[in-house]
ZAMARGU-4260 file (C-alpha; in steps of 0.2 Angstrom, whole numbers, plus 5000, padded with zeros to 4 digits):
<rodrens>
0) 5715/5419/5858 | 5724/5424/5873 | 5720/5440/5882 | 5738/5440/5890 | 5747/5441/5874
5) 5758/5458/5875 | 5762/5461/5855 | 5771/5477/5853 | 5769/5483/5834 | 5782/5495/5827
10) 5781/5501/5810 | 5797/5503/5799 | 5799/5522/5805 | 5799/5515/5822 | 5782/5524/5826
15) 5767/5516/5837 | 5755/5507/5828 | 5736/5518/5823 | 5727/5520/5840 | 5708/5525/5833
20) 5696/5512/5834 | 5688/5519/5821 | 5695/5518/5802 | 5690/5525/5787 | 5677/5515/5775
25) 5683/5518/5754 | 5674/5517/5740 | 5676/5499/5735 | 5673/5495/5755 | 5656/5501/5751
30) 5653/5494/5734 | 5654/5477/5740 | 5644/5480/5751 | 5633/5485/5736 | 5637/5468/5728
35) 5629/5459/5742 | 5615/5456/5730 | 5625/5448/5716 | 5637/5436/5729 | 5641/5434/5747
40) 5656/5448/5746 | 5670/5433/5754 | 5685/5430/5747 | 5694/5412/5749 | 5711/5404/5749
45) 5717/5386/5752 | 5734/5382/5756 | 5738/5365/5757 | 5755/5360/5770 | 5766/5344/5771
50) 5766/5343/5789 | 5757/5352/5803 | 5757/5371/5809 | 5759/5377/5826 | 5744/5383/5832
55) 5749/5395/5846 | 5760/5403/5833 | 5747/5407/5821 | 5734/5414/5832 | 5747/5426/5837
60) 5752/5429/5818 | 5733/5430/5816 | 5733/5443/5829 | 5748/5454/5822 | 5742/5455/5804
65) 5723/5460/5812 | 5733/5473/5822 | 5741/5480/5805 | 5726/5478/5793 | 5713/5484/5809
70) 5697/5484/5796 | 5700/5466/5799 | 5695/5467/5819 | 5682/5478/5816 | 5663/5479/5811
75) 5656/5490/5798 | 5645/5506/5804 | 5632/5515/5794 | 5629/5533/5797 | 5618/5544/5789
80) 5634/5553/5780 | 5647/5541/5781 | 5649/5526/5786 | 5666/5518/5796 | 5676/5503/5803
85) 5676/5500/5822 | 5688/5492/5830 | 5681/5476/5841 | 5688/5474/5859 | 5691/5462/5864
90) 5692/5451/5848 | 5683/5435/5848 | 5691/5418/5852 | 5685/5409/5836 | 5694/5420/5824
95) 5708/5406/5822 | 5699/5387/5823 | 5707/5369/5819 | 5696/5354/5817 | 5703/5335/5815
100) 5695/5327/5799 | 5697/5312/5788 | 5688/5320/5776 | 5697/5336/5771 | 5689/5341/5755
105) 5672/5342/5763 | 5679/5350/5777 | 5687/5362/5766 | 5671/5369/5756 | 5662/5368/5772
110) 5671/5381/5781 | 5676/5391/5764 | 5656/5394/5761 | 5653/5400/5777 | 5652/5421/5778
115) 5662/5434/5790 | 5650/5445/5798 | 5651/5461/5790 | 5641/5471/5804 | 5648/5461/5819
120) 5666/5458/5815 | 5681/5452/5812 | 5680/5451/5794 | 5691/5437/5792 | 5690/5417/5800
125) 5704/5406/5798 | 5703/5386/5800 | 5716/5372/5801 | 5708/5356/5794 | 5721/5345/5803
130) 5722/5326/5797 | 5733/5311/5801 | 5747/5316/5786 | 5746/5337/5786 | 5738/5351/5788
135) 5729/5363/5776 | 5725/5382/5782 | 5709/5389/5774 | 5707/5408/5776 | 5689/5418/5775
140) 5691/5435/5771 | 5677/5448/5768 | 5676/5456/5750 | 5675/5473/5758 | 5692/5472/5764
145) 5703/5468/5752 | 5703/5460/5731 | 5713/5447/5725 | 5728/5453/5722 | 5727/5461/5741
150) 5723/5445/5748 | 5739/5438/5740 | 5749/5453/5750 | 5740/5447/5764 | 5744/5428/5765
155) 5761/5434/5762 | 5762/5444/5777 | 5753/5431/5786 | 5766/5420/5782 | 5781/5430/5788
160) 5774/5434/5801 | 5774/5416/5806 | 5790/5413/5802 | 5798/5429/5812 | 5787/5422/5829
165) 5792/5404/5826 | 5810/5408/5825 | 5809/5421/5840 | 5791/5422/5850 | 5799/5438/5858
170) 5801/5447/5841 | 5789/5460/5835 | 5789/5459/5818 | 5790/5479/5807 | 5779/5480/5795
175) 5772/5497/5788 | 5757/5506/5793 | 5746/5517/5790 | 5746/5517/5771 | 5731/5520/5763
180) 5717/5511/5756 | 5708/5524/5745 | 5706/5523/5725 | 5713/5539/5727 | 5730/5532/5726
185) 5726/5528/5708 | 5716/5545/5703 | 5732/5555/5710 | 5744/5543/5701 | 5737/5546/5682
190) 5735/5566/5683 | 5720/5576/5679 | 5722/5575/5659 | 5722/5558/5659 | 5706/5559/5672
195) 5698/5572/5660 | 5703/5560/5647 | 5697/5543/5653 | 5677/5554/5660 | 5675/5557/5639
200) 5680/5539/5633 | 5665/5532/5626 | 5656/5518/5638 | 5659/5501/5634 | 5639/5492/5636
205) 5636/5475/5631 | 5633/5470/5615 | 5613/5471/5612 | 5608/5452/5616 | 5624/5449/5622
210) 5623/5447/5638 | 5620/5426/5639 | 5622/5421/5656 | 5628/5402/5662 | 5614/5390/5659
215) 5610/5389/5680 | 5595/5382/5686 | 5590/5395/5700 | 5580/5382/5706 | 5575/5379/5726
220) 5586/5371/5736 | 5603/5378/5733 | 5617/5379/5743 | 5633/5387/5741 | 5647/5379/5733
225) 5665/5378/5726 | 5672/5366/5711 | 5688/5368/5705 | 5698/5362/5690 | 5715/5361/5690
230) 5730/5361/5674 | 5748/5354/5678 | 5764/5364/5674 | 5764/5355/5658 | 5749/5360/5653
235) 5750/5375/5659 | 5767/5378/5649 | 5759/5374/5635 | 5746/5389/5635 | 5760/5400/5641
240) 5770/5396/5624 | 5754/5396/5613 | 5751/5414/5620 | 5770/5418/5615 | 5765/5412/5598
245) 5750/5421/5597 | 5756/5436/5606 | 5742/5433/5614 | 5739/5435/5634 | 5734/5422/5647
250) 5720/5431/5648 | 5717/5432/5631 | 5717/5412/5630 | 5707/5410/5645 | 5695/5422/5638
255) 5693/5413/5620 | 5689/5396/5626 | 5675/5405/5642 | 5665/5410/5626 | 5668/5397/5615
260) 5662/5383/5631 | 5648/5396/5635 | 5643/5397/5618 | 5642/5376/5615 | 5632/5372/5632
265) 5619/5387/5626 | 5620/5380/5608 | 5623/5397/5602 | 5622/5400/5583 | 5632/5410/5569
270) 5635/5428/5570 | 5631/5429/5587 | 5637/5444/5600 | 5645/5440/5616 | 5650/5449/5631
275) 5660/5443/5644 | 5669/5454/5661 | 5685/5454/5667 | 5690/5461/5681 | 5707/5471/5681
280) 5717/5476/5693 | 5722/5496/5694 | 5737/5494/5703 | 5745/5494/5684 | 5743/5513/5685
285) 5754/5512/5702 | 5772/5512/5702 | 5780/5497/5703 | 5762/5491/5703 | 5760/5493/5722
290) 5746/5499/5732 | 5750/5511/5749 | 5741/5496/5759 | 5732/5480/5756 | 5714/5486/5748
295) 5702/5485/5734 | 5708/5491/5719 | 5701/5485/5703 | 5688/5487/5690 | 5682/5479/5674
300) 5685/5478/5658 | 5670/5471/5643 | 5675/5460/5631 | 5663/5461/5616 | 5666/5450/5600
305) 5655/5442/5588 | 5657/5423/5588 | 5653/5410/5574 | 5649/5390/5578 | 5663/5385/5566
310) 5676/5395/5568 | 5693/5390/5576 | 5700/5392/5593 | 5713/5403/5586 | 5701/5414/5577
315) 5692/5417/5591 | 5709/5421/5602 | 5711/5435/5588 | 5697/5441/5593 | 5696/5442/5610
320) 5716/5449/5608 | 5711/5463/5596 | 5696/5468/5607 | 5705/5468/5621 | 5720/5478/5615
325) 5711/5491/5609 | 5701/5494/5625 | 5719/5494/5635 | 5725/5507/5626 | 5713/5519/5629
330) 5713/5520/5649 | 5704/5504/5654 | 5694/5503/5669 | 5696/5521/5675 | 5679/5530/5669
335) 5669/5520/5680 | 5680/5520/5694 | 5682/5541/5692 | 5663/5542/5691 | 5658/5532/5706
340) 5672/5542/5717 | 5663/5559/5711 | 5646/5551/5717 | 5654/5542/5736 | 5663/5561/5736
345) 5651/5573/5733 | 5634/5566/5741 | 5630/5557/5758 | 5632/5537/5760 | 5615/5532/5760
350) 5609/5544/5746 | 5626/5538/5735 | 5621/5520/5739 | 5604/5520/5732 | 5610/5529/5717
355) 5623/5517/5714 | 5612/5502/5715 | 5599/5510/5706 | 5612/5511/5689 | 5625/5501/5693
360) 5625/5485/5681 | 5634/5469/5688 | 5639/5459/5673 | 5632/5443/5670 | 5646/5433/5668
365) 5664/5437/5671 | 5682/5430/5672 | 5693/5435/5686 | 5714/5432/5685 | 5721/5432/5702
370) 5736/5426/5694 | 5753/5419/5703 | 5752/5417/5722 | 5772/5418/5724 | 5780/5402/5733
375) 5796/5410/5737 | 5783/5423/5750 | 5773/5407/5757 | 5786/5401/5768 | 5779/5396/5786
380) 5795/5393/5795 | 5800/5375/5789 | 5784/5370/5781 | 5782/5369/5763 | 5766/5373/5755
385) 5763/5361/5744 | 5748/5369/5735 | 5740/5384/5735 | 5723/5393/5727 | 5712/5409/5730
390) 5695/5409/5722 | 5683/5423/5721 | 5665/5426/5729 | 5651/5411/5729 | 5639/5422/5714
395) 5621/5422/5718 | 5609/5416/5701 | 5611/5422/5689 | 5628/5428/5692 | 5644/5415/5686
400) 5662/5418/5689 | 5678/5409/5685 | 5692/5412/5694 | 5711/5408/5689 | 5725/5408/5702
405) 5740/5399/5698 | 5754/5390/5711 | 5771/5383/5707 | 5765/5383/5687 | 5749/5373/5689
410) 5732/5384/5687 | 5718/5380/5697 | 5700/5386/5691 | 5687/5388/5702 | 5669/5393/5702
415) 5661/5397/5719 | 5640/5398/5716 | 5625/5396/5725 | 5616/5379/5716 | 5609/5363/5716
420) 5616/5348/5710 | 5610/5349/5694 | 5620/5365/5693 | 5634/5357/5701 | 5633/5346/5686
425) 5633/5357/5675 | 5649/5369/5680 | 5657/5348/5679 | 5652/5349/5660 | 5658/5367/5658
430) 5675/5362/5666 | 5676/5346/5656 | 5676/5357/5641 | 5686/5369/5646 | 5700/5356/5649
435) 5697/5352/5630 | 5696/5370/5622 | 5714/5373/5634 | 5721/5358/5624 | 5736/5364/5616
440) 5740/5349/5608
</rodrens>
């Protein structure tokens, strides 16, 4: 990337953009951190082009969203009290990277199951798999950074970005700056009764013996991995009308057929407790559901049902439905969030971290909905994205998650994981009958 570039930032009250080099670290910054245990803390996204991007143009829009996210040009610091982002000067040239291939699927998990460098920086790496008919622009981000829904915010910024250079190099695009990326946000929004409230809901624990995880080998030789799955629009239609019909939530349906494929490939028998994680996003709890700044915001919410062998597909959409109406109505997400701020508040980084790892249970399995990555925000200049998808972190044994993004109506499921072929195999099978439990025939 160019030394000689002079981008001028301005933010939307016209004021210069943040000067510190160093940058606060949140709570979910260092939980991820935490989670390096359980996964490798990356996020991915793929989008897929129908011709060729400008190169020199992106590095520069690469460089200006670096400039307005700066945790993203920085490497993490401990300290004995708190930890911080500093800002790396100057940024390394290898941030933005193309490489001609015929074969872009390979080229594509290649580069998507490599990992940022959390204590060297930048915490993202962006690739252009370049081939004869298009291009296809993969983005590495680290976990610490931003969640799903954030990494959406980011892509689209990326993208107008783009477009605003393309269309005048001299521009300097107006974003704003400065916002923050603390769960604070959330904890100000709901008002101490409801804090009060949500600290003496009772703790949702998995169901005793419920806890089955995906049959994974955990075997030598595994290296990381992504397989996807993918439903057309009129598939995917289809599930959204059943949902109507059911008053039942993507999510709900998604849900019902995880544990009903779970339960067949581990034979599991009548009468049997299950517990499967969602992740949730907190930005429901924010106006217009919008955070201050791209950031972590979510948490978890526990399925727990009891499942029988015979029962219908239906059946067991009630029950995931009634199970997960009742726990959104009573404040979801929110104790656990509450209680690990009162713990990163009140006592020094390295003290909280061990306490945190020390009680902090990572679910076995768990479902995460990006949901819609929005088309009418992905517009690089001319060039039409054809297709798009985000996946979540590549889950360390025995750890499973399925991810959902969807892209112009078609959902993509993906499942990134550290395995061998066998498991590779077996996440095939698992997909094969999740095609056939989404049937809505």
């Amino acid at each position: 990337m160019s030394k000689s570039l002079n981008i001028h930032l301005q933010d939307q009250r016209g004021n210069a953009p943040r000067g510190e080099t160093k940058h606060r670290v949140e709570l979910w910054d260092q939980m991820h951190l935490i989670f390096q245990q359980y996964n490798d803390h990356q996020l991915h996204g793929v989008l897929y082009f129908s011709g060729f991007l400008d190169l020199d143009c992106l590095k520069k829009a690469v460089l200006i969203t670096m400039k307005q996210l700066p945790e993203l040009s920085s490497r993490y610091v401990e300290d004995i009290l708190r930890p911080y982002w500093k800002e790396i000067h100057p940024l390394p040239d290898e941030v933005v990277t193309c490489v001609n291939s015929h074969d872009q699927t390979t080229e594509i998990e290649t580069f998507l199951t490599c990992q940022t460098d959390t204590f060297a920086g930048p915490q993202i790496k962006v690739r252009v798999v370049r081939t004869e008919k298009n291009d296809t622009l993969c983005i590495l981000m680290n976990h610490m950074i931003s969640d799903g829904a954030g990494f959406k915010e980011y892509l689209y910024m990326l993208a107008e970005t783009y477009t605003r250079l393309k269309r005048n190099p001299a521009l300097s695009p107006a974003y704003k700056i400065g916002g923050s990326r603390s769960v604070k946000q959330v904890v100000k929004q709901i008002g101490l009764k409801n804090r009060i409230k949500a600290l003496l809901m009772p703790d949702y624990q998995p169901k005793k013996s419920g806890q089955f995880f995906f049959p994974l080998c955990g075997e030598a030789g595994e290296v990381p991995c992504l397989l996807s799955f993918k439903l057309n629009s009129t598939r995917f239609e289809k599930i959204k009308q059943y949902g109507k019909k059911a008053n039942a939530t993507i999510n709900d349906i998604v849900f019902a057929a995880f544990i009903r494929v779970l339960c067949t490939m581990l034979d599991v028998k009548d009468d049997t407790p299950i517990s499967v994680s969602c992740i949730m996003d907190l930005r429901h709890y924010l106006p217009d559901k919008k955070a201050d700044e791209i950031c972590n915001l979510t948490s978890t919410i526990l399925c727990n049902i009891d499942f029988k062998a015979e029962e219908s597909f239906s059946e067991t959409v009630v029950k995931v439905k009634r199970t997960m109406d009742r726990q959104k109505s009573q404040l979801p997400g929110l104790k656990g969030l509450l209680l690990l701020d009162i713990v990163f508040s009140l006592f020094p980084y390295k003290i909280a971290q061990k306490m945190i790892s020390r009680h902090f249970v990572n679910p076995l399995t768990s479902i995460s909905n990006i949901g819609i990555i929005d088309d009418s925000q992905l517009i690089f200049d001319t060039l039409c994205v054809e297709d798009a998808f985000i996946t979540g972190a590549v889950k360390f044994y025995p750890y499973f998650l399925l991810a959902l993004s969807s892209f112009r109506n078609t959902a993509t499921f993906t499942v990134c994981l550290n395995g061998t072929d066998k498991d590779k195999r077996r996440v095939e099978k698992f997909f094969t009958l999740l095609d056939n439990e989404l049937k809505m025939d």
